[in-house]
Residue, then its C-alpha position, 0 to 999 in steps of 0.5 A: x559829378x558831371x561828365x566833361x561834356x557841358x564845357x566841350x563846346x564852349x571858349x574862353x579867353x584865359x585858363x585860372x588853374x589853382x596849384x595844389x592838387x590841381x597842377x601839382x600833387x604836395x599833398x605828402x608834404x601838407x599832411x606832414x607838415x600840418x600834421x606834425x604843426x599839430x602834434x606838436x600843439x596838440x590839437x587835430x589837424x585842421x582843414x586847410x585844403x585851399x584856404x590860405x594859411x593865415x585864414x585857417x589860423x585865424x579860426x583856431x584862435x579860440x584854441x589859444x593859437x596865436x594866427x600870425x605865429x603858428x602861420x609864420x610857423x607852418x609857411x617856413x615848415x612847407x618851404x622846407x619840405x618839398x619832398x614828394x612833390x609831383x605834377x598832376x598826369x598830364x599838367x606838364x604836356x597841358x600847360x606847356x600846350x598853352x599860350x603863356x600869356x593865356x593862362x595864371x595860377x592862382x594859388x592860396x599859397x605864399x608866392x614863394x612857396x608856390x613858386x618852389x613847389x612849381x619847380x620840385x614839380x618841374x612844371x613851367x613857371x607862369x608869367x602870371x600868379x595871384x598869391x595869399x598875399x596878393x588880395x585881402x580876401x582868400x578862396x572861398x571869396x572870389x577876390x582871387x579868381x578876380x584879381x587872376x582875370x585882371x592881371x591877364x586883362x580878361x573879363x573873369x567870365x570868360x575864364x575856365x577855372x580848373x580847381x581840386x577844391x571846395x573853397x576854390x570852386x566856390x571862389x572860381x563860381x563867385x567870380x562868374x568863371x566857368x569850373x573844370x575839377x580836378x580829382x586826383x587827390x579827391x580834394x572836392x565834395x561838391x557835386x554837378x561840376x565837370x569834372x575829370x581825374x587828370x590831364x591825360x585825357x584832356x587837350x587844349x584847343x587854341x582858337x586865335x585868341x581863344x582857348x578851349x579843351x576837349x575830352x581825348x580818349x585815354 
């Protein structure tokens, strides 16, 4: 991946931060879950990361699952496991950097379920969120980057995305915004995006009515 250099220079009028694996860690509670939801139905775990629930459920209805059940099923398992739930480095001391009407979390996630997760992470609950059930077309498409940059009133071309995922950054590209990967939990496969492995190493930059970041020494 690239060096975070390309973006340094650059501001926007909003930051998109996606939720899982890029604001907080609940990969011990998804593996968990999705991995008992199979077990118990006996297939292979398979690949949610940044999608929403009921679109990897529609692609395993040919293995006799019934979409709107088995989702119904694994949405109420996540709610009740936040074990192990914790902020990204850094994402506290970032966000809260921010100003609040300057920034949204658009999450594949039921809103319900994001919003707990938030706070087990103790991180601040966002003014703004775009939710699974806030737009008809789930990440890879773009609808979700798009409906985050209307509902904070900005033009989702001068948004900065951080993401951890592949569906995300091809949603977050498709959008026309600009994308920060977050590695952590070494999420992502596509290559040639900026790309940092936390926010330790990141400041916000808060220009007027503009937003940038910087690389800091770590």
């Amino acid at each position: 991946m690239l060096s975070f250099n390309p973006l340094e220079t650059q501001f926007f009028d909003a930051f998109l931060f996606d939720m899982d694996g890029t604001i907080l860690d609940s990969s011990a509670a998804s593996e968990r879950v999705w991995g008992g939801w199979a077990r118990d139905n006996g297939i292979p775990t398979p690949p949610y990361h940044g999608r929403r629930v009921e679109d990897t459920m529609a692609d395993l209805r040919a293995s006799g699952i019934d979409p709107e059940r088995a989702a119904a099923e694994i949405t109420e398992r996540e709610l009740a496991d936040l074990d192990g739930v914790v902020p990204i480095p850094g994402a506290l001391e970032f966000l809260t950097s921010l100003p609040s009407e300057k920034w949204a979390v658009v999450t594949s996630a039921p809103k319900e379920l994001a919003l707990r997760r938030i706070a087990a992470a103790r991180l601040p609950q966002p003014k703004a969120i775009i939710a699974a059930e806030n737009v008809r077309r789930g990440k890879p498409k773009p609808d979700p980057f798009l409906a985050g940059a209307e509902r904070l009133s900005v033009d989702p071309m001068r948004c900065l995305v951080f993401e951890d995922a592949d569906a995300g950054i091809h949603a977050a590209e498709a959008a026309g915004a600009s994308v920060i990967v977050i590695t952590h939990t070494n999420s992502a496969t596509l290559q040639n995006r900026p790309a940092v492995p936390d926010y330790l190493g990141l400041r916000a930059l808060v220009v007027g009515a503009s937003l940038g970041v910087e690389r800091t020494q770590r």
